[in-house]
C-alpha positions in Angstrom: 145.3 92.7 100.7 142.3 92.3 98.7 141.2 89.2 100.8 142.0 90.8 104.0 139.6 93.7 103.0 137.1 91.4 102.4 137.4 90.0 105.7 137.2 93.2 107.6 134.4 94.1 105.1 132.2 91.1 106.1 133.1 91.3 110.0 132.2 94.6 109.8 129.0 93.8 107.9 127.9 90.5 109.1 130.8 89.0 112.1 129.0 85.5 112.3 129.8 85.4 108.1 133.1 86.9 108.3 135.4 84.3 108.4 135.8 84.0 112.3 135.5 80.1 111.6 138.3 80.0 109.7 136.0 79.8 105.9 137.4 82.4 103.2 135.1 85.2 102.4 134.4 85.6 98.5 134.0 88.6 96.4 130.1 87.1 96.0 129.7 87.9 99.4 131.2 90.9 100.3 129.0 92.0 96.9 125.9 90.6 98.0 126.2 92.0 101.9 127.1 95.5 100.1 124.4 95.2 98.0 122.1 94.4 100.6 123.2 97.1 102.6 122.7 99.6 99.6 118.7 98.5 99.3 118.5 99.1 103.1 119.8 102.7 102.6 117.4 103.0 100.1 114.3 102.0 101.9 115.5 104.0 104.9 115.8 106.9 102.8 112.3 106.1 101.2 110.5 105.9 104.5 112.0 108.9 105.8 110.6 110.7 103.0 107.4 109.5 103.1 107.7 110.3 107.2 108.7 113.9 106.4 106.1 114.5 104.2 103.1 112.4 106.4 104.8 115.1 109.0 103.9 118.0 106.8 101.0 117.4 106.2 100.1 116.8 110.0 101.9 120.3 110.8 99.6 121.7 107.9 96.2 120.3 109.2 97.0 121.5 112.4 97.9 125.3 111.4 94.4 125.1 109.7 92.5 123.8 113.2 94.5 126.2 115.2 93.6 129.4 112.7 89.9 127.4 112.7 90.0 127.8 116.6 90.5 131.5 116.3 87.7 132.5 114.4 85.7 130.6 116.6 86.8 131.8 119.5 86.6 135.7 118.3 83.2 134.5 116.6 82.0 133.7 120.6 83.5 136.9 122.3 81.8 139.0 119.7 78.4 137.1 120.5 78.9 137.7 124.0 
């Protein structure tokens, strides 16, 4: 059972590595394409952060231009 897991683990995860060509998959690999997989998650999750806040901040500087535009605008209609 173990080894068919393995299998379905690395087709799942890599097809060309899972075994289609008849080689037995070993726990090193399924633990290395696992692991690999893990550190992918974690620079996703890294450089969605940093996306979300670069995000903020752009929604931020913009409120502050859009108010900005405001008092200029009511700055001109009282001139005129």
């Amino acid at each position: 059972q173990l080894e068919a897991f393995k299998t379905r683990v690395m087709q799942v995860c890599s097809p060309s590595a899972a075994g289609s060509t008849g080689k037995s998959v070993t726990e090193q690999q399924v633990i290395e394409k696992v692991r690999q997989i893990s550190d992918e998650n974690q620079q996703s999750h890294e450089r969605e952060k940093s996306l979300q806040k670069e995000l903020s901040s752009r929604v931020t500087k913009e409120k502050e231009v859009s108010a900005n535009i405001e008092v200029f605008k009511n700055s001109l209609q009282k001139l005129q």
